[in-house]
mmCIF file of the N, C-alpha and C atoms, coordinates in Angstrom:
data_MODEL
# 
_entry.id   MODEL 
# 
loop_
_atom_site.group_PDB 
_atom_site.id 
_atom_site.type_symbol 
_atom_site.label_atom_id 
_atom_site.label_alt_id 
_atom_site.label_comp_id 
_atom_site.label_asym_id 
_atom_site.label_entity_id 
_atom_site.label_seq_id 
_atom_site.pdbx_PDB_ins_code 
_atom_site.Cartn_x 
_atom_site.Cartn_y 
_atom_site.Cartn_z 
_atom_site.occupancy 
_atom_site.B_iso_or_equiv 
_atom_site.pdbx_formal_charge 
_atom_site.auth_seq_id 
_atom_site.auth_comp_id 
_atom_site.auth_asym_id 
_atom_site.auth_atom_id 
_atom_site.pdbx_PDB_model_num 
ATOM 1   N N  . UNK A 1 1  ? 30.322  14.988  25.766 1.00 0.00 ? 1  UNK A N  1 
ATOM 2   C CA . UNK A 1 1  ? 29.104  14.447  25.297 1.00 0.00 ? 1  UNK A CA 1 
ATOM 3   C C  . UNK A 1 1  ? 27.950  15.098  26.052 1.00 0.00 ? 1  UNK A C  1 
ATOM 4   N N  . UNK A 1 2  ? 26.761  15.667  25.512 1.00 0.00 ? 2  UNK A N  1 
ATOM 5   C CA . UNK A 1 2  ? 25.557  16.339  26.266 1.00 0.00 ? 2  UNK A CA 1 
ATOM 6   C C  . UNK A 1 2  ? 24.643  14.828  26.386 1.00 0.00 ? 2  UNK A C  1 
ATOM 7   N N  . UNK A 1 3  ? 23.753  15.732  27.097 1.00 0.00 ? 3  UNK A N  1 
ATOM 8   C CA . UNK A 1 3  ? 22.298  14.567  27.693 1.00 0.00 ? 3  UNK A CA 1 
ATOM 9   C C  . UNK A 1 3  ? 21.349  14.801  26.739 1.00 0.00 ? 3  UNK A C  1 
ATOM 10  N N  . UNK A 1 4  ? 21.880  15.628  25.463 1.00 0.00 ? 4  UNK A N  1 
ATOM 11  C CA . UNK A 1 4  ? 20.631  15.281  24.312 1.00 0.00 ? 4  UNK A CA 1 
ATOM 12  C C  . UNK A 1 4  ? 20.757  13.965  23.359 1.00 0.00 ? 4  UNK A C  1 
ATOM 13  N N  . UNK A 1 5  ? 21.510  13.067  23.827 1.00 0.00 ? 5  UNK A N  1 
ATOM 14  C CA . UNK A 1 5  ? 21.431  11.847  23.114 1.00 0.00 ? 5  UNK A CA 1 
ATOM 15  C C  . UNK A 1 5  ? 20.652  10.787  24.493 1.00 0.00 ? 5  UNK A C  1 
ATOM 16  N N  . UNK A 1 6  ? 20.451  11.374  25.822 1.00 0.00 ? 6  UNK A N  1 
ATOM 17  C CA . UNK A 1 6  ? 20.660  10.748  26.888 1.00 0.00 ? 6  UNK A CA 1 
ATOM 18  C C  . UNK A 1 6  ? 19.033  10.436  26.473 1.00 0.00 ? 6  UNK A C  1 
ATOM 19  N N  . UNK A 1 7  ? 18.303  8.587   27.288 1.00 0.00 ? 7  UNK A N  1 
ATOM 20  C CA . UNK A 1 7  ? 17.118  8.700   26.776 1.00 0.00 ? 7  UNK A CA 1 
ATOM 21  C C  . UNK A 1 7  ? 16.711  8.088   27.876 1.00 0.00 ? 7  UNK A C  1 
ATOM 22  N N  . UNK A 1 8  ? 15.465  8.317   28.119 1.00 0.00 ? 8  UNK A N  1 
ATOM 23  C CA . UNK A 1 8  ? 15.120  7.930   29.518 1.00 0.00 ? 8  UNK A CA 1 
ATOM 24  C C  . UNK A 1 8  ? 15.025  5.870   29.470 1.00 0.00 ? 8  UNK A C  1 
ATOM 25  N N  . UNK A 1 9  ? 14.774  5.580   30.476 1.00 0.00 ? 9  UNK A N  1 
ATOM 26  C CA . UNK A 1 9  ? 14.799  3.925   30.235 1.00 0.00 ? 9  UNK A CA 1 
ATOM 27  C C  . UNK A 1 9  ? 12.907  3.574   30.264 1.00 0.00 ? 9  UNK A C  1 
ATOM 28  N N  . UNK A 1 10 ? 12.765  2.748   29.265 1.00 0.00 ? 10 UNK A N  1 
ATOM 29  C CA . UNK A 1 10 ? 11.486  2.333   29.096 1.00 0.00 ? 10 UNK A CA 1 
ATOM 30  C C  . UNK A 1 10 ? 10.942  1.659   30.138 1.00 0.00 ? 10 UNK A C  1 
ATOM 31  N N  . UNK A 1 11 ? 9.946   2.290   30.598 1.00 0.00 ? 11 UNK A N  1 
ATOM 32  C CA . UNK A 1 11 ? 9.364   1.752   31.964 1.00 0.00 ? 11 UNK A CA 1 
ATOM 33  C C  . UNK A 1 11 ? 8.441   0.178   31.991 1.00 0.00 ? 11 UNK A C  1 
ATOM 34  N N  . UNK A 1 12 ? 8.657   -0.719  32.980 1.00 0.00 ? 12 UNK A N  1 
ATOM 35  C CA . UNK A 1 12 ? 7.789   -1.779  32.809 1.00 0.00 ? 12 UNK A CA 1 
ATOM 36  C C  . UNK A 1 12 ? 6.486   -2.312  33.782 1.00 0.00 ? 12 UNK A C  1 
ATOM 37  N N  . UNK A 1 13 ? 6.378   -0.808  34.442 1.00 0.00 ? 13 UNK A N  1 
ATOM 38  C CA . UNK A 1 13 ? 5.583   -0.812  35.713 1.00 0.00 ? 13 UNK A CA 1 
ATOM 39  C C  . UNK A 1 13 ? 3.877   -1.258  34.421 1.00 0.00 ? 13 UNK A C  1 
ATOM 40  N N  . UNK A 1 14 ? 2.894   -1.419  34.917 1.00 0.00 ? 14 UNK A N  1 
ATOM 41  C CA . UNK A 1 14 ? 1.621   -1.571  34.619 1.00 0.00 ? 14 UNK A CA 1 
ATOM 42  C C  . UNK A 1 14 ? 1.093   -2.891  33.389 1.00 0.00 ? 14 UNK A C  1 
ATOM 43  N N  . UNK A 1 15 ? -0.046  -2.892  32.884 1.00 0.00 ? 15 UNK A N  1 
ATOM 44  C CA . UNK A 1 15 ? -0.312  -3.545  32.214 1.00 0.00 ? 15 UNK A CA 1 
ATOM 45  C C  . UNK A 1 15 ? -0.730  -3.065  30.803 1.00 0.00 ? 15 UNK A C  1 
ATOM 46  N N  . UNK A 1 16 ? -0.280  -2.030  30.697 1.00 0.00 ? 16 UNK A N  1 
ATOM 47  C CA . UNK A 1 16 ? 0.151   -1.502  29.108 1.00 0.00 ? 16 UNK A CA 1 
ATOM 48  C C  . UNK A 1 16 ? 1.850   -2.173  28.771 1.00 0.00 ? 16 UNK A C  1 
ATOM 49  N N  . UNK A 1 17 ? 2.928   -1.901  29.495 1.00 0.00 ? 17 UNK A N  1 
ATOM 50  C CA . UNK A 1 17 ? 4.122   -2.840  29.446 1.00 0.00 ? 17 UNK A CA 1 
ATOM 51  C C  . UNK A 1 17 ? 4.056   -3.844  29.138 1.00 0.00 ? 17 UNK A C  1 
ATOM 52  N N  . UNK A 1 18 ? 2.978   -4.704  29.804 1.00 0.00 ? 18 UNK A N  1 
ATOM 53  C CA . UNK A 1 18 ? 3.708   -6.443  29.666 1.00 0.00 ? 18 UNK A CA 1 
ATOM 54  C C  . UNK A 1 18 ? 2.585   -6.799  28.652 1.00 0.00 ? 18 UNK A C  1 
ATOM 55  N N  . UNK A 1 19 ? 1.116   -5.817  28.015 1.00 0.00 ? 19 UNK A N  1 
ATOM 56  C CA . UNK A 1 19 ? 0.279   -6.124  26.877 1.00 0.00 ? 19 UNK A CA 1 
ATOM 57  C C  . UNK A 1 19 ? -0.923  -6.884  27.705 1.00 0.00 ? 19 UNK A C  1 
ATOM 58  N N  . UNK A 1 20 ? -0.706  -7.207  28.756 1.00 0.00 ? 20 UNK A N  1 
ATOM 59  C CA . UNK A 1 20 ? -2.308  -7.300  29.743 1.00 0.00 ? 20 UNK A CA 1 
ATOM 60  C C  . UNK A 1 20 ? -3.287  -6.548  29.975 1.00 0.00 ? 20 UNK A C  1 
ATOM 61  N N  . UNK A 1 21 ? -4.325  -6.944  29.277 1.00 0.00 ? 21 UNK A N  1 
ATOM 62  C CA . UNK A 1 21 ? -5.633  -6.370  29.298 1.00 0.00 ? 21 UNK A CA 1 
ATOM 63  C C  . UNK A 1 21 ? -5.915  -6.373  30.850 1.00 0.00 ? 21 UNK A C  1 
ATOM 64  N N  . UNK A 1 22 ? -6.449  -4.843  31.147 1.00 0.00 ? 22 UNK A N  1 
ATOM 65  C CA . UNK A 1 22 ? -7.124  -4.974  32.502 1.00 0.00 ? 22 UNK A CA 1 
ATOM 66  C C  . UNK A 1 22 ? -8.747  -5.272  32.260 1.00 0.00 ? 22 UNK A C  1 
ATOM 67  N N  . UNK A 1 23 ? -9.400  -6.188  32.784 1.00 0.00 ? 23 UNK A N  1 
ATOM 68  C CA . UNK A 1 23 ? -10.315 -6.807  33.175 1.00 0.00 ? 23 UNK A CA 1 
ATOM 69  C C  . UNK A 1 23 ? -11.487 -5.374  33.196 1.00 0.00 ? 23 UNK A C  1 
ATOM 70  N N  . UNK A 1 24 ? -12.518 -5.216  32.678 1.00 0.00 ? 24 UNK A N  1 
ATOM 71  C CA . UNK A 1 24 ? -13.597 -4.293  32.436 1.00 0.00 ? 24 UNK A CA 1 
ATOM 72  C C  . UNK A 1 24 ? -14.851 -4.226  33.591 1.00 0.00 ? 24 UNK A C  1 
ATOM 73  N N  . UNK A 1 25 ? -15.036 -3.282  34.051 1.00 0.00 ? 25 UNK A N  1 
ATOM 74  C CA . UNK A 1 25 ? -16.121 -3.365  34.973 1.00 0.00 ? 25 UNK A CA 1 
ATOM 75  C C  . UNK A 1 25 ? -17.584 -3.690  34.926 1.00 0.00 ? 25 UNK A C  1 
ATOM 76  N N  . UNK A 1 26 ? -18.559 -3.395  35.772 1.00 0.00 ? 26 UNK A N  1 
ATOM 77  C CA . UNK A 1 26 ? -19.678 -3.763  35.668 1.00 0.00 ? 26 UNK A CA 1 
ATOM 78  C C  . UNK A 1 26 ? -20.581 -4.853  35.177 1.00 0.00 ? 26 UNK A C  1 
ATOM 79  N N  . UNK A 1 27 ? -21.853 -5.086  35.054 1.00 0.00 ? 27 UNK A N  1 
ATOM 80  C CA . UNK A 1 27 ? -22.575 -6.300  34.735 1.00 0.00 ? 27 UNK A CA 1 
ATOM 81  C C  . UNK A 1 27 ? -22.558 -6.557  33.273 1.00 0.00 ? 27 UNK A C  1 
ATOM 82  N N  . UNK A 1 28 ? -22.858 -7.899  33.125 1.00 0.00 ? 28 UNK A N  1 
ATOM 83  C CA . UNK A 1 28 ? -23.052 -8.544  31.855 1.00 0.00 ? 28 UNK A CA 1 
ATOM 84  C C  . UNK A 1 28 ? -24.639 -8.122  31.670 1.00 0.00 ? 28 UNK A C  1 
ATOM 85  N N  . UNK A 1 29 ? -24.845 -8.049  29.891 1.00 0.00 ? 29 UNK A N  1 
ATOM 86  C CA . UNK A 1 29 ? -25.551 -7.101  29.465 1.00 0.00 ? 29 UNK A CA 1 
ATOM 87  C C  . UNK A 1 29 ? -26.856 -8.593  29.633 1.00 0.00 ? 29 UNK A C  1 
ATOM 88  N N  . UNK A 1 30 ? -26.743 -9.389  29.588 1.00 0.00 ? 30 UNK A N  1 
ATOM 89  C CA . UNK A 1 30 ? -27.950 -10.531 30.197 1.00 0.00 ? 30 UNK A CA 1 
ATOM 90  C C  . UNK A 1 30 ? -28.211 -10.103 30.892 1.00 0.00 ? 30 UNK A C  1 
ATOM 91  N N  . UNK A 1 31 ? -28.223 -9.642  32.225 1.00 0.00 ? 31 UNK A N  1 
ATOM 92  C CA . UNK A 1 31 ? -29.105 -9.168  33.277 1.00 0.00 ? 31 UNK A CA 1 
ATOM 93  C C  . UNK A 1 31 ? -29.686 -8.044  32.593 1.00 0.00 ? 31 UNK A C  1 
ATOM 94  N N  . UNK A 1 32 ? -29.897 -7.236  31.722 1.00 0.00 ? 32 UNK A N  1 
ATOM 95  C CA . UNK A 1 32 ? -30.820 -6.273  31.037 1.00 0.00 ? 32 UNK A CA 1 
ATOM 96  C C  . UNK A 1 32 ? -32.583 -6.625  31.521 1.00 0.00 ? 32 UNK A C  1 
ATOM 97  N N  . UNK A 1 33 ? -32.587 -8.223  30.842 1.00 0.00 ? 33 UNK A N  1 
ATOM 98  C CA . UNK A 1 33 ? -34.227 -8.562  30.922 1.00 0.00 ? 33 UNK A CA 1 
ATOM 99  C C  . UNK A 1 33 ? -34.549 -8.760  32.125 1.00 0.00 ? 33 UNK A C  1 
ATOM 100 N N  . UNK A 1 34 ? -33.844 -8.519  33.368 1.00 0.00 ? 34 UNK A N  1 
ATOM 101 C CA . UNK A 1 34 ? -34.428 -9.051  34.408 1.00 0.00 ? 34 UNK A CA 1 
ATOM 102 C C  . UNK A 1 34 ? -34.601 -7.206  34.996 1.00 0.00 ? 34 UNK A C  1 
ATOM 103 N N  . UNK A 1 35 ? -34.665 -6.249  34.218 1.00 0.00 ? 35 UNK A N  1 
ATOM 104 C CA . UNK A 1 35 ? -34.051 -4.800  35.029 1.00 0.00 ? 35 UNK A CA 1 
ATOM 105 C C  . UNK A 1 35 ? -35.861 -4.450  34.722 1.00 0.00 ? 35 UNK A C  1 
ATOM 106 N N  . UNK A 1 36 ? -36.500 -4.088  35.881 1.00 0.00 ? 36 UNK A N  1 
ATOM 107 C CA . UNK A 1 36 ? -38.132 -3.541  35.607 1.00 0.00 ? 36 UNK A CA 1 
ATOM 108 C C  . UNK A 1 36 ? -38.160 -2.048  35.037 1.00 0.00 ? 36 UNK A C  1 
ATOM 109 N N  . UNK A 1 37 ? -38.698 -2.159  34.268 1.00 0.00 ? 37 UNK A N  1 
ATOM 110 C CA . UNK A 1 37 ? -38.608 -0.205  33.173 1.00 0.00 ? 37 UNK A CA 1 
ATOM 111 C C  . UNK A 1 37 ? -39.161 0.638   33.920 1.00 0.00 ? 37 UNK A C  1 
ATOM 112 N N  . UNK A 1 38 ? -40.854 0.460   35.180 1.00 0.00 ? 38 UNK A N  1 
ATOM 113 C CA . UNK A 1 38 ? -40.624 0.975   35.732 1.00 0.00 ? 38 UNK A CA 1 
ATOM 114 C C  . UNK A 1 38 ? -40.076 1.400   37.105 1.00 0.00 ? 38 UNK A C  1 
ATOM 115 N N  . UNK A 1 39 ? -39.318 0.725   37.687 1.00 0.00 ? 39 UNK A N  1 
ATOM 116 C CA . UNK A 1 39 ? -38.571 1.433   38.875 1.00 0.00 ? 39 UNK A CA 1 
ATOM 117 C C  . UNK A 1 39 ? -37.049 0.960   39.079 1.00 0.00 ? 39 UNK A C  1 
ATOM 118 N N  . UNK A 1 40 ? -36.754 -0.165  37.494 1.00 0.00 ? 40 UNK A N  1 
ATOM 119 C CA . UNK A 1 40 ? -35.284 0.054   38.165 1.00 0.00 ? 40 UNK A CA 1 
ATOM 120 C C  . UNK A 1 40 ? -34.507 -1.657  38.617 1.00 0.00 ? 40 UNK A C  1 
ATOM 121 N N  . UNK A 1 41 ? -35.868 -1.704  39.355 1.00 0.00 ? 41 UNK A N  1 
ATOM 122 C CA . UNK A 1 41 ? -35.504 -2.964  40.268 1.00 0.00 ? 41 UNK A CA 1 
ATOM 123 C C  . UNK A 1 41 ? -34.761 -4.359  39.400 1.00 0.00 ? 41 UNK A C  1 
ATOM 124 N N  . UNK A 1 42 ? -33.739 -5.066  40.008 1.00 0.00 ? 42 UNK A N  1 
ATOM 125 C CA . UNK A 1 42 ? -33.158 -6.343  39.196 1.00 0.00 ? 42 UNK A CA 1 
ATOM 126 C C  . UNK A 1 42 ? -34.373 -7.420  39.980 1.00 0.00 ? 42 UNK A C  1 
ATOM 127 N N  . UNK A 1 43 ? -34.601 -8.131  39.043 1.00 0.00 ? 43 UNK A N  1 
ATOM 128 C CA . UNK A 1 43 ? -35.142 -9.440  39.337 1.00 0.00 ? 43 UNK A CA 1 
ATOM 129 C C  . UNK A 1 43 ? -34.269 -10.475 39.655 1.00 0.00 ? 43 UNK A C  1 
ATOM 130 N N  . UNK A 1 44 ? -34.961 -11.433 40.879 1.00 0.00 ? 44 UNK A N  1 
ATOM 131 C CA . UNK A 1 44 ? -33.756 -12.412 41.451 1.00 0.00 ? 44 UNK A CA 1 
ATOM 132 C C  . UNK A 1 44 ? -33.686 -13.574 40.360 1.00 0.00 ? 44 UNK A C  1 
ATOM 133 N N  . UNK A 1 45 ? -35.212 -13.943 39.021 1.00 0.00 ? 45 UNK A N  1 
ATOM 134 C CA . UNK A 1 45 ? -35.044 -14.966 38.475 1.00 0.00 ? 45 UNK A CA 1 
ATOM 135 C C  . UNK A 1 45 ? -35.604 -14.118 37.256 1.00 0.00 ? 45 UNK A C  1 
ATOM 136 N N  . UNK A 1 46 ? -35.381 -14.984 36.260 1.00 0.00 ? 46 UNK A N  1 
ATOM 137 C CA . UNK A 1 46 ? -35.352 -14.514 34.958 1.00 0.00 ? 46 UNK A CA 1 
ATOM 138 C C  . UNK A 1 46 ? -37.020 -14.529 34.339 1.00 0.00 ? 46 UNK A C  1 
ATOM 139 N N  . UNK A 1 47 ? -37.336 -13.288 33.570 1.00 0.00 ? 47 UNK A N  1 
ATOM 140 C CA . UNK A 1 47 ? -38.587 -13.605 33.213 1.00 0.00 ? 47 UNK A CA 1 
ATOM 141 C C  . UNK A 1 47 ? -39.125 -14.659 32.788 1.00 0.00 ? 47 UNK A C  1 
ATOM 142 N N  . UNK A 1 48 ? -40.288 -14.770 32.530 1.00 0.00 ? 48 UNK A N  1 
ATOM 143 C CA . UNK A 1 48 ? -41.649 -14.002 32.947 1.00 0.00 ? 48 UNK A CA 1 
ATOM 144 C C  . UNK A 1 48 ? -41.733 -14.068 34.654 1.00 0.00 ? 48 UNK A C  1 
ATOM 145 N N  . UNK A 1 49 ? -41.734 -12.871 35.189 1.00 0.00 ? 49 UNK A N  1 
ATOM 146 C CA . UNK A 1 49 ? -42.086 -12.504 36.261 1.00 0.00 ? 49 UNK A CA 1 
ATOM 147 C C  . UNK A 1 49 ? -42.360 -11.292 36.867 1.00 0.00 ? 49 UNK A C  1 
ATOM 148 N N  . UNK A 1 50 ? -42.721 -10.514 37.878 1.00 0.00 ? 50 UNK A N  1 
ATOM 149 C CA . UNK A 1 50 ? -43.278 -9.905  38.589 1.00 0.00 ? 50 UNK A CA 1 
ATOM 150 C C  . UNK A 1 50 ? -42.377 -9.408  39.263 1.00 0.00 ? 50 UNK A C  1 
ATOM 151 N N  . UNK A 1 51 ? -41.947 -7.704  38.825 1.00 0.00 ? 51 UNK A N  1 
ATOM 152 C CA . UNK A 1 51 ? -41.275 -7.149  40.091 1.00 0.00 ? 51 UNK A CA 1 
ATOM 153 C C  . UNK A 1 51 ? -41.910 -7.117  41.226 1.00 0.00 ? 51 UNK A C  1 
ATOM 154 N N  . UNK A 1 52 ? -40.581 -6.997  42.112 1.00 0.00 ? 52 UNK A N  1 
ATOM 155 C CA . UNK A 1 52 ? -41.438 -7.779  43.882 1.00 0.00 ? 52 UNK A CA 1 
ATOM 156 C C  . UNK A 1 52 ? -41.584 -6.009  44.389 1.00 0.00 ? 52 UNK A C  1 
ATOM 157 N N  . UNK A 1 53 ? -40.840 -5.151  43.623 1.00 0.00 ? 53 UNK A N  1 
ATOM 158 C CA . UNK A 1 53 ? -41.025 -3.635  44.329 1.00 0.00 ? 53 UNK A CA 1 
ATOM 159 C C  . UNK A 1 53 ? -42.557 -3.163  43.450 1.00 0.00 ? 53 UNK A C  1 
ATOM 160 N N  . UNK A 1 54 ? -42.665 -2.758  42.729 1.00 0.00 ? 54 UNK A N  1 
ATOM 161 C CA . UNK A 1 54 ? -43.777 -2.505  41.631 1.00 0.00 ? 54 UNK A CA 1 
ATOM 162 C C  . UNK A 1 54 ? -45.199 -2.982  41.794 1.00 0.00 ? 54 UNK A C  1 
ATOM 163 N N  . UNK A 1 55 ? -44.849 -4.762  40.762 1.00 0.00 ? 55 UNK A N  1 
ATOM 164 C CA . UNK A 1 55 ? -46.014 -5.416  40.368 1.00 0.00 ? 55 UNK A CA 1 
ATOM 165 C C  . UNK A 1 55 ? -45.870 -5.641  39.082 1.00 0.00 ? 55 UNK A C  1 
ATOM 166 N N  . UNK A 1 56 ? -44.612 -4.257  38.466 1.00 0.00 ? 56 UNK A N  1 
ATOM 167 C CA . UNK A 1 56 ? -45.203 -4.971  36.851 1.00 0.00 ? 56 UNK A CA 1 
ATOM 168 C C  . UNK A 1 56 ? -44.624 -6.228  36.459 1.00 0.00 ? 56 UNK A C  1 
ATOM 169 N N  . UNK A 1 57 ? -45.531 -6.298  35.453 1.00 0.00 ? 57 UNK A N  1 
ATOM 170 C CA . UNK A 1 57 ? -44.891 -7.631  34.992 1.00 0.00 ? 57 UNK A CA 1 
ATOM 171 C C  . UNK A 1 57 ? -43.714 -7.647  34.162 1.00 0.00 ? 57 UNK A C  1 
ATOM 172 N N  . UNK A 1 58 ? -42.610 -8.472  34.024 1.00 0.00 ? 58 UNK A N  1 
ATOM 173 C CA . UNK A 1 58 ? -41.523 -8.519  33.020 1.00 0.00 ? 58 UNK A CA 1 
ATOM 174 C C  . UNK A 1 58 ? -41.576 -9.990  32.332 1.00 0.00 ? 58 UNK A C  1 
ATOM 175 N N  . UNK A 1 59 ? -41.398 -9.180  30.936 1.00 0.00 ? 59 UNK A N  1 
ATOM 176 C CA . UNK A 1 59 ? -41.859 -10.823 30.090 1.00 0.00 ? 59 UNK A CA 1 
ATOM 177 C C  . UNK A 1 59 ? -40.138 -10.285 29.089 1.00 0.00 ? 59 UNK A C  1 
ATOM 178 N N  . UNK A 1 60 ? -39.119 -10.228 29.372 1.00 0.00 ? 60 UNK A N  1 
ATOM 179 C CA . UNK A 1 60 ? -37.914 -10.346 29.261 1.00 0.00 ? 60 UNK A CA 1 
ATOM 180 C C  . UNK A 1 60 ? -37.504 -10.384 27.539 1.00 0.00 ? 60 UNK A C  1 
# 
């Protein structure tokens, strides 16, 4: 008998195997209105307010 019938064994290492979604990075797209257009900066509270680096205003 040859090893061209031979088949490797189906692996169960990771979370493609067991159908578990791995968990996605980075921020939730809500913090968008708090991001100042010009420099960047996140705001600690949600508009209407005043970047604290800048000045401009964010009306969200």
């Amino acid at each position: 008998m040859g090893d061209e019938d031979a088949q490797e064994p189906a692996t169960t290492d990771g979370p493609a195997a067991t159908g578990a979604a791995e968990p996605e990075g980075g921020e939730s797209v809500c913090w968008l209105e708090r991001v100042c257009p010009e420099c960047g900066r996140l705001a600690d509270t949600a508009p209407p307010v005043r970047c604290t680096r800048c000045g401009t205003l964010l009306t969200g």
